[in-house]
C-alpha positions in Angstrom: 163.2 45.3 103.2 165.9 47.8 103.9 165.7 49.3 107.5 165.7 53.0 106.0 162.6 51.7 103.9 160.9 50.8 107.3 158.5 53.6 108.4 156.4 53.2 111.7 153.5 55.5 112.3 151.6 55.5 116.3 148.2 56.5 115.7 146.1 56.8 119.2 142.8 56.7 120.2 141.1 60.3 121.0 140.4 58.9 124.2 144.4 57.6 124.6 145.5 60.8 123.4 143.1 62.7 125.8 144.5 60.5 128.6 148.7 61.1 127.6 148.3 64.6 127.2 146.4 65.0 130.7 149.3 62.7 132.1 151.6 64.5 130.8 150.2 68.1 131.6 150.0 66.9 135.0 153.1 65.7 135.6 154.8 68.8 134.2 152.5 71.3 136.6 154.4 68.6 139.5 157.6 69.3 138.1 157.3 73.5 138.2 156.1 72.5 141.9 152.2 72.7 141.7 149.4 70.4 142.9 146.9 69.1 140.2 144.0 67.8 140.1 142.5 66.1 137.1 138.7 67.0 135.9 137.6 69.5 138.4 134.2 70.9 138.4 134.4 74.8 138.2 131.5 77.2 139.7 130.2 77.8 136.2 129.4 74.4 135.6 132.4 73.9 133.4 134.9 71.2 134.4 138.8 71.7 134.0 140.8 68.9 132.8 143.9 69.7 135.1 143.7 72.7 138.0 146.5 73.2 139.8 147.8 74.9 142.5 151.1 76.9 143.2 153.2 76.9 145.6 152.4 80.9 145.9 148.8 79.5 145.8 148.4 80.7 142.3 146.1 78.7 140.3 146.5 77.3 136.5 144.2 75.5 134.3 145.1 73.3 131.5 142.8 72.7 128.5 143.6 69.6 126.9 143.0 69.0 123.3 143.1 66.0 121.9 143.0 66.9 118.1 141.7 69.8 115.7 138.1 68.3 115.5 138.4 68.7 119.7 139.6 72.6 119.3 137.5 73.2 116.2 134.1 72.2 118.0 134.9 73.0 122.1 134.9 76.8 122.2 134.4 77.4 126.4 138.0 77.7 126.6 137.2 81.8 127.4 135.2 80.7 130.2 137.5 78.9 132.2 139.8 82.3 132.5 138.1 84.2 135.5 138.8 80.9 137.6 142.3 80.7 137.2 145.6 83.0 137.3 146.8 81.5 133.9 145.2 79.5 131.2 147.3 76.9 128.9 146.1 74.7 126.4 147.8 70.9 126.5 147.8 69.1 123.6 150.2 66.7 122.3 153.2 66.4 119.9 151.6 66.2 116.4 148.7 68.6 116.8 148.9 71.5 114.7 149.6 74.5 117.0 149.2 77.4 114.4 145.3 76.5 114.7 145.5 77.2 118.2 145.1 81.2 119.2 148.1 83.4 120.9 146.4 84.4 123.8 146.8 81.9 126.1 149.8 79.5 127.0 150.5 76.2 125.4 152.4 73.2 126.6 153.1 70.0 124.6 152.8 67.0 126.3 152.9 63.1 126.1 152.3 60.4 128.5 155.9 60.5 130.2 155.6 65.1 130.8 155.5 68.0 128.8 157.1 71.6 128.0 156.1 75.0 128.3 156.2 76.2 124.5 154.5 79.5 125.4 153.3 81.4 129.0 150.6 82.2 129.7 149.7 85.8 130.5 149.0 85.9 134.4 145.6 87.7 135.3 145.7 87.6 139.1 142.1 86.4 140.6 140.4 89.0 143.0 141.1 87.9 146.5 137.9 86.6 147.6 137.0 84.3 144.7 140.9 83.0 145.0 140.4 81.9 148.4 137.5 80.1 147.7 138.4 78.0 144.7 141.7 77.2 147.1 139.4 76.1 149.9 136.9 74.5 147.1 140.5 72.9 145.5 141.9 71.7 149.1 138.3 70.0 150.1 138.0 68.4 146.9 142.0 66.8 146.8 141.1 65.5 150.9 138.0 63.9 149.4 139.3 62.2 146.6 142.3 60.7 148.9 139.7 59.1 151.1 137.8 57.6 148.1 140.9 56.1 147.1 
């Protein structure tokens, strides 16, 4: 068979495409210089799947999607706005971004980083509830280094 003829498809897992995009969101938040955290538990009962925090202590959350059925049937994504200064979805290479609405930011990530494709609008959080998801963000990072 001709190598032209050759055509090699990846197909992940939700669960491996969940775990590359997170990766990936992550490691991009490190490289614009802030400090995530994976899967933290918000005051609302809703858990983020990367917070991170700025050097400015500003504070971003990154929705991951995995796939459409994972945007089509998840819709808390407006609840996870008055805990942050900016709001991005993550999701990876191949999903199909025109589903995905305007309003917030978007990166595009894969195991190895990601990219900024769109901002996200910056609503700064109200003093008081800024320093205490930073104090809620700083004890949660010391206890997870000990557990380690």
């Amino acid at each position: 068979m001709p190598a032209a003829a050759l055509h090699l498809e990846l197909v992940f897992s939700r669960p491996e495409t969940t775990l590359s995009v997170t990766r990936g969101a992550a490691r991009l938040m490190l490289d614009m210089g802030y400090a995530p955290l994976l899967e933290v538990c918000l005051p609302n009962g809703r858990r983020a799947d990367v917070m991170a925090l700025g050097p400015k202590g500003d504070i971003v959350i990154c929705e991951v999607k995995s796939g459409i059925d994972d945007y089509r049937v998840d819709r808390k994504w407006h609840e996870y706005g008055p805990f942050c200064d900016a709001f991005y979805f993550a999701v990876a290479p191949e999903f199909p971004q025109g589903v995905l609405p305007d309003e917030p930011g978007l990166i595009v990530a894969d195991g190895f980083g990601g990219a900024v494709v769109r901002d996200a609008p910056v609503t700064p959080l109200a003093p008081a509830r800024r320093k205490a998801l930073t104090l809620a963000f700083a004890r949660l990072g010391a206890l997870r280094t000990m557990r380690d």
